[in-house]
C-alpha positions, 0 to 999 in steps of 0.5 A: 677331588675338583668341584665342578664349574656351575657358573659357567653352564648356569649364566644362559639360563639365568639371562633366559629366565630375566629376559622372559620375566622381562617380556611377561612384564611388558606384556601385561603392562601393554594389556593394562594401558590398552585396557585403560584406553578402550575403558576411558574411550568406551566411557566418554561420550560422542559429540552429537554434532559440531555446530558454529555458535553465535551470540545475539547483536543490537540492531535498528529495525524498522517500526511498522503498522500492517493494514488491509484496505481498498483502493478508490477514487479520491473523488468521483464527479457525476456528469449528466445533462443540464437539458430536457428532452434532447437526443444524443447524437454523439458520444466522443468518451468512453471508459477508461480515457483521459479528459481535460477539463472543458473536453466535450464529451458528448453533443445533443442535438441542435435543432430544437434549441436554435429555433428557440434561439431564433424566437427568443432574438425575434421577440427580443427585437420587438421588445426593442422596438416597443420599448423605443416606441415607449420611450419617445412617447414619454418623452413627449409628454414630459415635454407637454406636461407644463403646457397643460396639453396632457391630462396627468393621467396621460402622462401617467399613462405614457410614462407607465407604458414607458417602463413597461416597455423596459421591463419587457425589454429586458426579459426578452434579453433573459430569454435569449440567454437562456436560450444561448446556454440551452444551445450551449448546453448541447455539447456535454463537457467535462468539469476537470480533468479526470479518467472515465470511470462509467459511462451510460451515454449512448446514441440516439438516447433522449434524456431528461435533465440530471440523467447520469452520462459519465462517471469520472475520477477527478485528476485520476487521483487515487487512494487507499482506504486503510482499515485500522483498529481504534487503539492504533489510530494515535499512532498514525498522524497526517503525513505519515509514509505508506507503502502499499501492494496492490492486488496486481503487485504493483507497489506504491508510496503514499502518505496519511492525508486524513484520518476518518473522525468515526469510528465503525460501531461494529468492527471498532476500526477507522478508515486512514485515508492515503494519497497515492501517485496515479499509477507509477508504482513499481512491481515486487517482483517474486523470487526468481524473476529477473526485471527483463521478463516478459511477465514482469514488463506486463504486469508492471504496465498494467494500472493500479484500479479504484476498487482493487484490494491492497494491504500495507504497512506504515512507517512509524519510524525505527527502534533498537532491538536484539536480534540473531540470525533467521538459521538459529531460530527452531519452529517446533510444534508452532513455537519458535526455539534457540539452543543455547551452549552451556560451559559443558559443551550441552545445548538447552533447548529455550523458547523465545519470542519472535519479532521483526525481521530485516534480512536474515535477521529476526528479533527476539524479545523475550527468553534469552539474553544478551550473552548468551552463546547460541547454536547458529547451524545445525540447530534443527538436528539438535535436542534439549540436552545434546553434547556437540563440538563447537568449531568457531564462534561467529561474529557478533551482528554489528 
């Protein structure tokens, strides 16, 4: 009996069977490497945000020395009158004009002082013409005085007339000139030049002698009167360069040309007084402004006044200093922070301490160090312990 053929019919199952073992196999190690991934990516956490990083540079900033003051006059000059009893019959100043010195500011009037002139000349002639009388006749007796004509009491007497004459002579002539300095002293002139500051003076007033008239700046010299406290006064010596804002915005360079040898008992400060340029400062315009606006013309034209407030800074020279930029620096509950990357992409949130700032620099000069990698943008939306994505790292502040 023949055996039947198994091989033949069984070869299509086998191959099925290795085939499906095959799928069921790749199935599962499909399953398991998605797996994997989803686990290993559900595990890793999410940068919180990609920042840029930048490191702290040297810099050379300024040194200054903030103060409060007032402008004044530099030196003010009282002009009264030098006569009595005169009534003024004209006032050619007022405030705010500009006098050269010997400028006539006001006149007096005229008629009471010319005829005192006019007696002063007539008593001076005939003090003149006694005096001549007095002479010839001294003369005479010094002639007759070895002829024993004239007793010695008469030449006594002749030659003693004689100098008095002279005497009376010559304040007759004191007289007149008094008198020629009253008529003088009608017009009101001005001392120096200046800027009228007061003025009190008016038409048809009769005053008495040293009567205030006008107040007057000497030479419209102007200068600030900086309160500094008595631990800053070594700082500052004569010749030192200021630069001052007024109250109007007008901004002015001065200098140190003295500083006050007193103290206030009080408030512990000293004044450091500051020559400054007669109103040729320039105004600091505010942002925005363009130099061709109406308002910005107007109020640089507008005058720098004794009596206005200023504040300003001194120039005591410059000093090197770590500094980053302004966009890193993070205020937070009235602190200033930075956020310094770690080797594993962390930020940590430190405190520092601000100084100056020139540009969008600022200086810190205490809690971090010079190679410490910060967070430059993004710094306000960060918090101590925050993973972020670093792109490229800013170069350093030259």
């Amino acid at each position: 009996m023949k055996k039947p053929d198994f091989n033949f019919k069984s070869k299509p199952v086998v191959i099925a069977i290795v085939v499906m073992a095959v799928l069921v196999v790749g199935a599962v190690a499909l399953f398991s490497s998605r797996s994997g991934a989803a686990d290993k990516k559900k595990s890793s956490p999410k940068p919180a945000l990609t920042v840029t990083t930048v490191q702290p540079g040297k810099l050379s900033l300024p040194i200054k020395l903030a103060a409060n003051g007032s402008i004044t006059a530099w030196q003010e000059a009282i002009i009264g009158s030098e006569v009595n009893g005169l009534r003024l019959t004209e006032v050619r100043a007022n405030v705010g004009d500009k006098v050269r010195a010997g400028q006539v500011l006001a006149v007096f009037a005229l008629e009471s002082v010319q005829a005192e002139v006019a007696q002063s000349r007539a008593s001076l002639a005939e003090a003149e013409a006694s005096a001549v009388d007095a002479a010839g006749n001294a003369e005479k007796a010094r002639t007759l005085q070895a002829s024993g004509a004239l007793s010695e009491q008469q030449i006594n007497q002749y030659m003693t007339a004689e100098k008095t004459a002279k005497a009376r002579l010559e304040a007759a002539r004191a007289v007149l000139a008094v008198q020629q300095v009253k008529l003088k002293q009608t017009q009101l002139l001005a001392p120096d030049n200046g800027v009228i500051s007061a003025r009190t003076a008016t038409v048809g007033a009769v005053v008495g002698a040293g009567t205030e008239l006008f107040r007057m700046i000497r030479g419209g010299r102007l200068e600030w009167r900086a309160e500094v406290t008595s631990s800053e006064l070594g700082r500052l010596p004569v010749g030192t360069a200021a630069t001052v804002v007024a109250a109007n915005g007008v901004e002015l360079k001065g200098k140190v040309r003295m500083i006050a040898p007193t103290v206030d008992p009080q408030t512990r400060a000293a004044l450091v007084y500051v020559d400054l340029p007669s109103n040729t400062g320039k105004l600091s315009l505010p942002a925005g402004s363009k130099a061709g606006d109406t308002a910005a013309v107007t109020q640089i034209t507008a005058p720098v006044t004794a009596g206005m407030f200023a504040n300003g800074e001194f120039d005591l020279g410059t000093s090197s200093a770590l500094t980053i930029p302004q966009q890193s620096v993070v205020i937070r509950d009235g602190f200033s922070y930075v956020f310094v990357l770690g080797p594993d992409s962390h930020v940590s949130q430190v405190k520092v301490q601000t100084g100056r700032r020139l540009g969008d620099r600022v200086e810190v000069s205490s809690g971090i160090k010079p190679d410490a990698e910060l967070v430059a943008s993004g710094a306000g939306f960060l918090n101590d312990g925050d993973l972020v994505s670093k792109v490229a790292a800013q170069a350093t502040a030259k």
